[in-house]
C-alpha positions in Angstrom: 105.5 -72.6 -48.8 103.5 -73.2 -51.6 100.4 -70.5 -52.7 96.8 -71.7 -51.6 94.9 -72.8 -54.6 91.9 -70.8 -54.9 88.3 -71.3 -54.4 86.0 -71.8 -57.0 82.9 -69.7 -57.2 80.5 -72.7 -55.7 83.2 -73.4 -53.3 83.1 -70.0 -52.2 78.9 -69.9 -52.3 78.9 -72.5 -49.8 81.6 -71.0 -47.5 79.1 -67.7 -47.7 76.4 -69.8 -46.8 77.9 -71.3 -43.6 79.1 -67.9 -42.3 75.4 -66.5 -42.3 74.4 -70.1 -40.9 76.7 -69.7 -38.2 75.3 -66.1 -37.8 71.6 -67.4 -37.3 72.6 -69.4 -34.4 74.7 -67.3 -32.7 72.0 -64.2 -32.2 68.4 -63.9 -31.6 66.7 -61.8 -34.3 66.5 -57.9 -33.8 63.9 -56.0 -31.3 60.9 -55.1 -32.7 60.6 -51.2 -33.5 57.6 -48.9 -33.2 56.1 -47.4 -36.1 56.4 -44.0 -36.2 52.4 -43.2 -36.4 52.1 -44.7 -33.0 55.2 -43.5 -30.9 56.0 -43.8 -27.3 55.8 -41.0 -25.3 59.2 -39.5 -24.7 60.8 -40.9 -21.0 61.0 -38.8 -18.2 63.2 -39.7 -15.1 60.1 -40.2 -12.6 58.1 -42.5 -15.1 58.5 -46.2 -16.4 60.0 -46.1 -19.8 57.7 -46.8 -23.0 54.8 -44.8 -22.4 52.0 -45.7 -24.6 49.6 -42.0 -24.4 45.9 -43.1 -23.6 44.9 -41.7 -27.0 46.5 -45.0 -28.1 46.0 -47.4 -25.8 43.5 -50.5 -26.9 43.9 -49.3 -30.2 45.4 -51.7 -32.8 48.8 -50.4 -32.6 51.4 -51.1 -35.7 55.2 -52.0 -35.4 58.4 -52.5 -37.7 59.8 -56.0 -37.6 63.5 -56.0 -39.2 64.2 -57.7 -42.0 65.6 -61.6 -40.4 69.0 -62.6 -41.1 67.2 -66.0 -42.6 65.3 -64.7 -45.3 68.6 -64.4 -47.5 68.5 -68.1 -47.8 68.9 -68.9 -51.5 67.3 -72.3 -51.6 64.0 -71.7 -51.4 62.7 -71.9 -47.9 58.7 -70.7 -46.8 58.9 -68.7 -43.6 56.3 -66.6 -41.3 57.1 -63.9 -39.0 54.1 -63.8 -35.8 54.1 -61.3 -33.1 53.7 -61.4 -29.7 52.4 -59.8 -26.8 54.1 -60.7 -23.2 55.5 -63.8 -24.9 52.1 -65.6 -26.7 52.6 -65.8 -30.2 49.6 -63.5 -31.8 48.4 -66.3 -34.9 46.0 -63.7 -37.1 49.5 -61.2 -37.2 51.4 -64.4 -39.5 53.7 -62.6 -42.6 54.5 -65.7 -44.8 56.8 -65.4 -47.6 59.4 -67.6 -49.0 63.5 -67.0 -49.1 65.4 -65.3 -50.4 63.0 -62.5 -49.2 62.8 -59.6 -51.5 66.1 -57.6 -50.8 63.5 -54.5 -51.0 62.1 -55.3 -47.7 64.2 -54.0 -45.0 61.1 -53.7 -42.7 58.0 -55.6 -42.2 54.7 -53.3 -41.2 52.9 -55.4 -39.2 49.8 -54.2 -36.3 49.4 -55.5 -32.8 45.1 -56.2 -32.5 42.7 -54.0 -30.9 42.2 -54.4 -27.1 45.7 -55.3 -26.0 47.4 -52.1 -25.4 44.5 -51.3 -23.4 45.4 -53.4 -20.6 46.9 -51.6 -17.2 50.7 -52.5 -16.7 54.2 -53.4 -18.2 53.9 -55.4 -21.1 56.6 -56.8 -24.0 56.0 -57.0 -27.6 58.0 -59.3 -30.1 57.6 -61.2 -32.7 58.9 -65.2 -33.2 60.5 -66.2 -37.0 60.0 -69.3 -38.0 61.6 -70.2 -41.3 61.6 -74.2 -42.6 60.2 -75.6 -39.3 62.9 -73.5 -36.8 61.7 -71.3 -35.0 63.6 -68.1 -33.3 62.0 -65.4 -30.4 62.7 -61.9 -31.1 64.2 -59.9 -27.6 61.3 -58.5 -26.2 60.3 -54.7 -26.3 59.0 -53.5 -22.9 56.0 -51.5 -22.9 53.9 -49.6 -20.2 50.3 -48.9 -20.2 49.1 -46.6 -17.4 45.3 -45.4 -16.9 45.4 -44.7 -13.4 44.7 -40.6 -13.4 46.3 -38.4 -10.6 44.8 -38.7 -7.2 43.2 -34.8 -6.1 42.1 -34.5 -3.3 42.6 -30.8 -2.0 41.3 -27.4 -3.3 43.6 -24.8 -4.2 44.8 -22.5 -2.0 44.3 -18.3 -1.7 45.1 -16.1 0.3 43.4 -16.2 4.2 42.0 -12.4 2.8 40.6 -13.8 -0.1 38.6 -16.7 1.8 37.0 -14.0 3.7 35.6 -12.2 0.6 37.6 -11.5 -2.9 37.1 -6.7 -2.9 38.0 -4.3 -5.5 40.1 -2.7 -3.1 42.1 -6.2 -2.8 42.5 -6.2 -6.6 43.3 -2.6 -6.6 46.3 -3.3 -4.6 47.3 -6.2 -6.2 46.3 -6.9 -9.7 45.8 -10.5 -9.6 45.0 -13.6 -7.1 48.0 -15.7 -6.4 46.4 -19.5 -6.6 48.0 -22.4 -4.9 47.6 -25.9 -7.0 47.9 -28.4 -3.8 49.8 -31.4 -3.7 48.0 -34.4 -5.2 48.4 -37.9 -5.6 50.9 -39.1 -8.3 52.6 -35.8 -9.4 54.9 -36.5 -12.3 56.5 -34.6 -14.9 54.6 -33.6 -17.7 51.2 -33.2 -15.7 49.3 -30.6 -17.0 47.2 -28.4 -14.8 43.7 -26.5 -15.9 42.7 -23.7 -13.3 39.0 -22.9 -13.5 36.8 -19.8 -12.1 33.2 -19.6 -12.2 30.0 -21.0 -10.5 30.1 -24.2 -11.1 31.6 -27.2 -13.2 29.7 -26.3 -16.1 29.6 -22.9 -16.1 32.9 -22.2 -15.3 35.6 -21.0 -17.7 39.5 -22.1 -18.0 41.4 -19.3 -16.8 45.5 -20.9 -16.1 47.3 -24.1 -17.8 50.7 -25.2 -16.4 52.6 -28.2 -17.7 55.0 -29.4 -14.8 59.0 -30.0 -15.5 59.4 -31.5 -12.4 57.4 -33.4 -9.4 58.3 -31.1 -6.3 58.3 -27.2 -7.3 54.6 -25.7 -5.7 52.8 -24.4 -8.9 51.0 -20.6 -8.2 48.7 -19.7 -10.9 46.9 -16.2 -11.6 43.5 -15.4 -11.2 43.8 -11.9 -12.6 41.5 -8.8 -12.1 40.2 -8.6 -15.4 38.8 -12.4 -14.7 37.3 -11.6 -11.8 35.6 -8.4 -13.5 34.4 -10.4 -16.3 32.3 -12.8 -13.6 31.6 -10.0 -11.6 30.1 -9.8 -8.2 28.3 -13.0 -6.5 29.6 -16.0 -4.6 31.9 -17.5 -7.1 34.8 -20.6 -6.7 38.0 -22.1 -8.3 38.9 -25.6 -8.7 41.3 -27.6 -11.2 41.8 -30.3 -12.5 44.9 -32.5 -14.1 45.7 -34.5 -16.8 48.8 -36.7 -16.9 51.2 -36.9 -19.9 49.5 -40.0 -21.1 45.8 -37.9 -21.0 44.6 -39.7 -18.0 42.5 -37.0 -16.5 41.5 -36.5 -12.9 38.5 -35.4 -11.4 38.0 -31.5 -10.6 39.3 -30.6 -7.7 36.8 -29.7 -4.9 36.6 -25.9 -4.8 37.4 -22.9 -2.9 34.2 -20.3 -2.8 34.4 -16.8 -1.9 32.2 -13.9 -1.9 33.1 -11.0 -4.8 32.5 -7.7 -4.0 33.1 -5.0 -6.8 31.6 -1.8 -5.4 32.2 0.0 -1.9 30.9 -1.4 1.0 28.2 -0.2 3.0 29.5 2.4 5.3 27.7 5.0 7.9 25.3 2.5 9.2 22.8 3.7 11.7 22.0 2.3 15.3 19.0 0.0 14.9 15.6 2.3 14.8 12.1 0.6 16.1 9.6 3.5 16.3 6.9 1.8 18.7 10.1 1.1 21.2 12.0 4.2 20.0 9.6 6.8 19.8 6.8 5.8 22.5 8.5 6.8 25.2 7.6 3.8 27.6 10.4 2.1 26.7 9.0 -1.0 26.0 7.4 -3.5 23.3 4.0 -4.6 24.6 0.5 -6.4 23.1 -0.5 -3.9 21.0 2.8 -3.2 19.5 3.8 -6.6 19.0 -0.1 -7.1 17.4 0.4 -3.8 14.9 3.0 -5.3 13.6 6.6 -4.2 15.5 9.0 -3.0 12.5 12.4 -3.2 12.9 14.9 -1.1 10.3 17.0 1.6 9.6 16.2 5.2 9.4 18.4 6.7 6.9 19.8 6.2 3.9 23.7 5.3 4.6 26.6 5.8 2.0 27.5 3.9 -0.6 23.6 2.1 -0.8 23.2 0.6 -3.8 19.5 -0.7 -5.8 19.5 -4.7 -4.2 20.8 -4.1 -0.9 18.8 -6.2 1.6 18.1 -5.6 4.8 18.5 -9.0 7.6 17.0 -8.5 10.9 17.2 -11.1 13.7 14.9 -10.4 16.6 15.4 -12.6 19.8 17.8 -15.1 18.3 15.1 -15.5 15.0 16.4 -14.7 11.5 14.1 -12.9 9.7 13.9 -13.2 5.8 15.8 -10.9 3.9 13.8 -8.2 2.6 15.0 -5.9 -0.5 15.9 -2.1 0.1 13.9 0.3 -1.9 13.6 3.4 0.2 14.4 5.1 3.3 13.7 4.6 6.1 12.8 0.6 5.7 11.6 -1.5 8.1 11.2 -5.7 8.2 7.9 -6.1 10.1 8.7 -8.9 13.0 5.7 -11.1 13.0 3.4 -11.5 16.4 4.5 -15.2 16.8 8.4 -14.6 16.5 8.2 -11.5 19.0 5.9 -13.6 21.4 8.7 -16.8 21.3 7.0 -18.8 23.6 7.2 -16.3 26.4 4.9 -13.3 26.8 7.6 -11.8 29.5 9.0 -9.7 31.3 11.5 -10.1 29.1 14.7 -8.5 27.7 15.9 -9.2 24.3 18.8 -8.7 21.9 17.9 -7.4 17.9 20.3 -6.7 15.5 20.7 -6.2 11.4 23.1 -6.2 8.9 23.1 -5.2 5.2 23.6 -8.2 2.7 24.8 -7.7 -0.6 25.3 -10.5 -2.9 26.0 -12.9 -0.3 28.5 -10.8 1.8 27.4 -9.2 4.9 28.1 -5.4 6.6 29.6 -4.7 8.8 30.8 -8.3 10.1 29.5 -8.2 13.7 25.6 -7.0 13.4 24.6 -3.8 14.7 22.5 -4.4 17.5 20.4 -3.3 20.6 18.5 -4.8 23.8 14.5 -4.7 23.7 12.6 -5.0 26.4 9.0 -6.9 25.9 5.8 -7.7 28.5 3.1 -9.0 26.3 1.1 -10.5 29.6 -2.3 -10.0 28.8 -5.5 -10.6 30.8 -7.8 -13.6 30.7 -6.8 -16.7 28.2 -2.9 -17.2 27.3 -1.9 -16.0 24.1 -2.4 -17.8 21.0 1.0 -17.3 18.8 -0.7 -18.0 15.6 -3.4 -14.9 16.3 -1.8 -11.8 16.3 -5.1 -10.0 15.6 -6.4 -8.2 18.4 -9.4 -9.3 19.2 -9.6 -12.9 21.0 -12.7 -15.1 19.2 -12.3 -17.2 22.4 -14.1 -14.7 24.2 -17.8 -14.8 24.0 -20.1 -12.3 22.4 -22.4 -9.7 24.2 -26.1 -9.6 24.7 -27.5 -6.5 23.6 -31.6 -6.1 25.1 -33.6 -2.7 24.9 -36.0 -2.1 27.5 -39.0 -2.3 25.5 -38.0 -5.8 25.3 -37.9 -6.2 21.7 -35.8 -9.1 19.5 -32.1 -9.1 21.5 -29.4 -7.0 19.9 -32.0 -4.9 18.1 -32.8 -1.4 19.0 -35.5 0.5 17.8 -37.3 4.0 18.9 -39.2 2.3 21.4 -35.9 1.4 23.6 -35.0 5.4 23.4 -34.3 7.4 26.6 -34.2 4.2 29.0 -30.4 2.0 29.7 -30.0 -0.8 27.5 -29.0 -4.1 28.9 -25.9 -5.8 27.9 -24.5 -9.0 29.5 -22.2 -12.2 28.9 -20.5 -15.1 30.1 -17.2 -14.6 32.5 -13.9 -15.2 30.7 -11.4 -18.1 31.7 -8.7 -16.9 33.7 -10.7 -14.0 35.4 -9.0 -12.1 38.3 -9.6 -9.8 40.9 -9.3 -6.3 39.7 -9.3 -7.3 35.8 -11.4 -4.5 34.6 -13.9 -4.7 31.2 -15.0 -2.1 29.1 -18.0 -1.8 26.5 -16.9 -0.7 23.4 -19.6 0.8 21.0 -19.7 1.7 18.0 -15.6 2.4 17.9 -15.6 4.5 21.2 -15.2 3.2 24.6 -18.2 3.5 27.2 -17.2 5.9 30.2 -17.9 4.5 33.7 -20.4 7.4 33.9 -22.7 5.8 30.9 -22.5 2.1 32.6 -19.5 0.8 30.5 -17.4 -0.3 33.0 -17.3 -3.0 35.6 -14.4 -4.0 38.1 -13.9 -7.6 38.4 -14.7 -8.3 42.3 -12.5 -10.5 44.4 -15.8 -13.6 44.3 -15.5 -14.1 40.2 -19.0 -13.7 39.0 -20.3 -16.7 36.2 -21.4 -13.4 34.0 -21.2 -10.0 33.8 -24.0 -7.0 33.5 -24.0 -3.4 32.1 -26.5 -0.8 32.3 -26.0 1.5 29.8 -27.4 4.7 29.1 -29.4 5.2 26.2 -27.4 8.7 25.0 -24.3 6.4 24.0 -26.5 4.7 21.5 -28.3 8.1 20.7 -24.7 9.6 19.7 -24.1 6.7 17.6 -27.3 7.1 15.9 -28.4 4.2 13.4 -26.3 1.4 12.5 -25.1 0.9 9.0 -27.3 -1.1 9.6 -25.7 -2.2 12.9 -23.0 -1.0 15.2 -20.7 -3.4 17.3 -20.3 -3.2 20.5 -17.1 -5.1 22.3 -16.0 -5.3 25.8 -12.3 -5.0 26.2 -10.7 -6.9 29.3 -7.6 -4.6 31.3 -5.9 -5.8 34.4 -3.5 -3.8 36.8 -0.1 -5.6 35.5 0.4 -3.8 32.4 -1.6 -1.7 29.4 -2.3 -4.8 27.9 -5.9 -5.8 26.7 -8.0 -8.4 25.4 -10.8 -7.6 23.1 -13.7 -9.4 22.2 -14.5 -10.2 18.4 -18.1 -7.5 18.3 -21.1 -7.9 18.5 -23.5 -6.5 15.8 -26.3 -4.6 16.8 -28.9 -3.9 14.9 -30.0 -0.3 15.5 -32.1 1.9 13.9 -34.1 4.5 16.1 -34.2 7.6 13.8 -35.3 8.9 10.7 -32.8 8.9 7.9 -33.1 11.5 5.4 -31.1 12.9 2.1 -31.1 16.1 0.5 -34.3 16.3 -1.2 -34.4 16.8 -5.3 -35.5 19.7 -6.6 -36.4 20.8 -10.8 -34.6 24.2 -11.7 -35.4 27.2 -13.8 -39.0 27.0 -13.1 -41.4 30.0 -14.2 -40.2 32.9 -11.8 -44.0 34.6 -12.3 -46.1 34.7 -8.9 -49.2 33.7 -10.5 -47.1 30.2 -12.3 -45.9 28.9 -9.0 -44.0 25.4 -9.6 -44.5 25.6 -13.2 -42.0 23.8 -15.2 -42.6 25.2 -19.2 -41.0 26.4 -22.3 -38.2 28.8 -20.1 -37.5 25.8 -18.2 -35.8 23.6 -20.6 -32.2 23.5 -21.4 -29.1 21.9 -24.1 -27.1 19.8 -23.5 -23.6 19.5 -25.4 -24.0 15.9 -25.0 -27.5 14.8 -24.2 -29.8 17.6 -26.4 -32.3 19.1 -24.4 -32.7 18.6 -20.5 -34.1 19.8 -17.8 -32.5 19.8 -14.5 -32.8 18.8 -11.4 -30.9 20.0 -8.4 -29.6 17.9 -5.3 -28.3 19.8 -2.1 -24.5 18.9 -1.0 -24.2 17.5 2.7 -24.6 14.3 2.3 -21.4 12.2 2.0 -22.3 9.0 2.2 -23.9 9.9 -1.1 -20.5 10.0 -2.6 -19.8 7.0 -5.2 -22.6 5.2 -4.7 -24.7 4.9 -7.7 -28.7 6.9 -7.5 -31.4 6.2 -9.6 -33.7 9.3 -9.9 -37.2 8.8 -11.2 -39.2 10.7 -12.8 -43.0 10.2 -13.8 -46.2 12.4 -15.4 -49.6 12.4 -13.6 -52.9 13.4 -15.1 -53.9 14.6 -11.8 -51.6 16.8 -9.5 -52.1 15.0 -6.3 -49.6 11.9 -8.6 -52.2 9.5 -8.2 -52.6 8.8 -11.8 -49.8 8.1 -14.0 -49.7 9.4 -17.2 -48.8 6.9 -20.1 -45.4 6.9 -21.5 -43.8 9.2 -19.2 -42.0 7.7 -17.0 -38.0 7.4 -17.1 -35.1 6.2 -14.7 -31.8 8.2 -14.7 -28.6 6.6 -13.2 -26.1 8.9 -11.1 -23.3 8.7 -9.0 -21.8 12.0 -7.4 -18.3 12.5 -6.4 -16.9 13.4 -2.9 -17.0 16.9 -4.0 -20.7 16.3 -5.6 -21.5 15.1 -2.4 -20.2 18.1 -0.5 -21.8 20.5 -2.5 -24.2 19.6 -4.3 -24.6 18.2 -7.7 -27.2 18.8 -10.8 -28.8 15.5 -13.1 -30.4 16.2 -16.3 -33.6 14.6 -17.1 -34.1 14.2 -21.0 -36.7 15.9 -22.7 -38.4 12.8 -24.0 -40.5 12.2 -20.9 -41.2 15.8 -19.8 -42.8 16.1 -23.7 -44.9 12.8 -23.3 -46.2 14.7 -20.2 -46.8 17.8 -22.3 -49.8 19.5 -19.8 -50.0 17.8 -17.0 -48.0 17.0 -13.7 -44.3 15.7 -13.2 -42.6 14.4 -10.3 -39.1 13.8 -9.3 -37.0 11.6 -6.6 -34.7 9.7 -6.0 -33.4 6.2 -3.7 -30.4 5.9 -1.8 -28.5 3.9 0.9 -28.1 5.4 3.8 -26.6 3.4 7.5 -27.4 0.0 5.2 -30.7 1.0 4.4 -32.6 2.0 1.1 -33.6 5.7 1.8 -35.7 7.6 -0.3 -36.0 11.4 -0.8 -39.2 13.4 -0.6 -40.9 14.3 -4.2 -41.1 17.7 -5.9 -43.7 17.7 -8.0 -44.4 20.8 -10.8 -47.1 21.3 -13.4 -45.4 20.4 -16.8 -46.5 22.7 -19.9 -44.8 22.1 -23.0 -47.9 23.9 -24.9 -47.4 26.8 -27.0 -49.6 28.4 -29.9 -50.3 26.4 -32.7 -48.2 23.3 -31.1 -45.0 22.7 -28.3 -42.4 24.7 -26.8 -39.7 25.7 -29.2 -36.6 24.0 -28.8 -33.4 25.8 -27.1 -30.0 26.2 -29.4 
């Protein structure tokens, strides 16, 4: 057999040629690759391949196109490389360049737009080579773009204990919480989980992380004491939230609240006190205890009381506001309206308390007693809204002396004779309702006229005679007295009481202690002589004399006196003397009052009068009236030899 010539080197060029010819139409150019600055996320078994994360996604996003098999052409040939995105060539991506391509470039860098990798879905990136009119499609890349964020629903789970109210004893015993994530809508691998404690969304503080490593094991987290410590005491909740290994976050859970209680709880709690039911004796609430008003508490101090305990009272099915402890015993007064409730009785009742702290209440069941309550009251039905005791639907007496003088006025001409009082009947009247005149504070006896029994024929108005010592006792008004009828009936104690009438009474003299000068001349011959020996020094005001007023008078007591005193030329006072006359301001204590008080009278005035006459009193108000004291008048001398007294040291 003969040897095969051999090729020369163009022959062999050409046979190179067709190989790689023969090689561009037997295979579709390479996948596209991902650059490494944008990477998938790594697979997981339970996910679609390809993950782009969402901190990428509708981002441009860049790629690695291999180097085509064509661009080794040696004839020049002008070429572009395009990518595409689910099969539509992308036209502003083009790489033009002309064969033979630079053996230098293994890779092409090239970047899909903004905007496309932000669309929901599976998706395939490529890239088409077209090189001297021919075009070749790259196999596709498949791509997944998910922004659908796990579905919660649920709030984690604690213990049935924990619901009921999260105690240091609890934590004591077991360090730590356990917290149930619940099952939520597309759980994956990868999910991470953020546990939160606190108040609410924005105040509360990440307290547990967990990144799952598979889709069915329950996840417990740890809400540990020294988190709860940290919060402290109050009515506090958990709630989480997850984020999916792409970063699509869900919303936060919805939470799971429970009280916190760090301290002891309330303990020797005493049975429910209310002194007007308690301590009476009667045994029941009526209309003047439900009008003082009726309190409802505890007596003593129990154990473990701590500074913002309150105390919650409910009185006939009524919560009553919360009130704050701050001693013992404490009581929550129950208002008129809330112990009337629409029915004035016979009634029985239930009333109970507890002790709220934070927003936890002790002990669970209230501690509790039955009341029983008759607020039936004569005449008109109660008015809820009025829990004062006197009833301005009644109408007021007529008060007439028996001189016949201006009505409800009595002067010393009505003295020693009954006084006349009368009004209208009151709706609702009933046989055996019995009123009574009320005078001056003190009931009128049936023996001084002050009480009538209502007669089975209801009269249109009533009539007293009353005798004149009640008034006399009473004395002057100030400057009236009121005078009230109060309306009983045979049912109950209950009364209603007329708003008063005031009576304008003044049928005696009112007097004070009379003023009085001091150290005057003790000599026989100098009676009521005020000179030289009479003046005194004052630390404060120089020199003085004084003036003394008696004690017994209390209604002298704070009220501010003004005592005059004025020089005469003559010693009947019927001419003042120019110059001499002064006003002093004082007000006594109680105890000046009582016993008697001294006011100093400068020396100013007393000189002006120098040999002459002076005279002292004073103003005040007595029973509403001005009432003036009686004068003391002395003979002033302030003369000595060769001028005026000499001053005292």
């Amino acid at each position: 057999m003969a040897n095969p010539k051999p090729l020369t080197p163009a022959e062999q060029s050409r046979v190179d040629y067709l190989k790689v010819r023969r090689a561009v139409t037997s295979a579709d150019p390479a996948v596209i690759e991902v650059h490494p600055d944008n990477p998938f996320l790594p697979d997981t078994s339970d996910d679609d391949k390809n993950q782009i994360p969402l901190s990428l996604q509708g981002k441009p996003f860049k790629c690695l196109v291999p180097r085509p098999d064509v661009a080794d052409e040696t004839t020049p040939t002008p070429g572009a490389i395009y990518l595409t995105f689910d099969g539509s060539q992308i036209d502003e991506t083009k790489y033009s360049y002309t064969t033979p391509l630079d053996a230098a470039v293994l890779k092409i860098e090239r970047e899909f737009p903004a905007g496309l990798t932000g669309r929901s879905g599976k998706h395939e990136l490529g890239y088409v080579v077209r090189q001297g009119g021919n075009s070749r499609l790259s196999e596709p890349l498949e791509c997944n773009v998910d922004r659908t964020p796990p579905a919660v629903f649920l709030p984690p789970g604690i213990p049935k204990e924990v619901e009921e109210g999260l105690t240091k004893k609890y934590l004591d015993d077991n360090d730590y919480v356990p917290v149930k994530i619940s099952e939520y809508g597309e759980m994956r691998i990868g999910d991470f989980i953020e546990l939160y404690y606190g108040d609410s969304i924005t105040l509360a503080e990440l307290i547990a992380t967990f990144t799952r490593d598979d889709a069915t094991s329950e996840i417990v987290l740890k809400l540990t004491a020294d988190q709860v410590f940290k919060l402290g005491e109050g009515k506090h909740g958990l709630f989480y939230k997850v984020i999916d290994r792409k970063g699509n976050p869900s919303i936060f859970s919805p939470s799971v609240t429970f009280e916190v209680v760090l301290t002891d709880a309330p303990e020797g709690l005493l049975p429910l006190s209310i002194p007007l039911y308690d301590s009476v004796g009667d045994g029941l609430v009526d209309l003047k205890d439900a009008q003082t008003p009726l309190g409802v508490g505890i007596l003593d101090e129990y154990t473990h009381y701590l500074p913002g305990d309150e105390l919650v009272v409910t009185y006939d099915g009524i919560l009553q506001v919360a009130k704050t402890i701050n001693d013992f015993p404490f009581y929550v007064d129950i208002s008129f309206k809330d112990v009337f409730n629409n029915d004035p009785g016979e009634k029985t009742v239930a009333v109970s308390y507890q002790i709220k702290r934070g927003s936890t209440y002790y002990p669970p069941t209230p501690i509790s007693k039955n009341v029983d309550v008759d607020l039936r009251k004569p005449g008109l039905p109660i008015d809820p809204d009025n829990p004062d005791p006197t009833n301005p639907n009644l109408a007021l007496v007529t008060v007439q002396g028996n001189s016949g003088g201006t009505v409800n006025t009595l002067r010393e001409a009505d003295k020693d004779e009954d006084v006349t009082v009368t009004v209208n009947i009151y709706t609702d009247a009933k046989e055996d309702d019995t009123v009574q005149l009320r005078y001056a504070g003190q009931l009128v006896s049936a023996a001084d006229g002050g009480l009538i029994t209502i007669p089975d024929v209801i009269p249109t108005s009533l009539q007293w005679e009353v005798d004149w010592s009640v008034f006399a006792a009473a004395g002057n008004g100030d400057p009236t007295h009121p005078m009230a009828y109060v309306i009983g009936h045979p049912l109950n104690d209950n009364v209603d009481i007329s708003d008063p009438r005031e009576v304008d009474v003044l049928i005696q003299v009112d007097t004070v202690p009379d003023p009085e000068f001091l150290h005057l001349d003790p000599d026989p011959d100098l009676v009521n002589f005020l000179n030289c020996g009479s003046l005194r020094r004052d630390p404060n005001q120089g020199v003085v004399v004084e003036v003394r007023v008696p004690g017994g008078e209390l209604a002298l007591a704070n009220q501010e006196l003004m005592f005059t005193y004025q020089g005469y030329t003559d010693a009947g006072g019927a001419n003042p003397k120019p110059g001499t006359f002064l006003e002093v301001p004082y007000t006594p204590t109680d105890q000046e009052a009582a016993a008697g008080f001294i006011v100093k009278i400068p020396y100013a005035p007393i000189l002006a009068t120098l040999n002459a006459w002076g005279r002292v009193h004073y103003t005040a108000v007595i029973n509403g009236r001005d009432t003036p004291s009686k004068v003391h008048g002395v003979r002033v001398y302030m003369v000595v030899e060769g001028g005026t007294c000499p001053l005292p040291t």
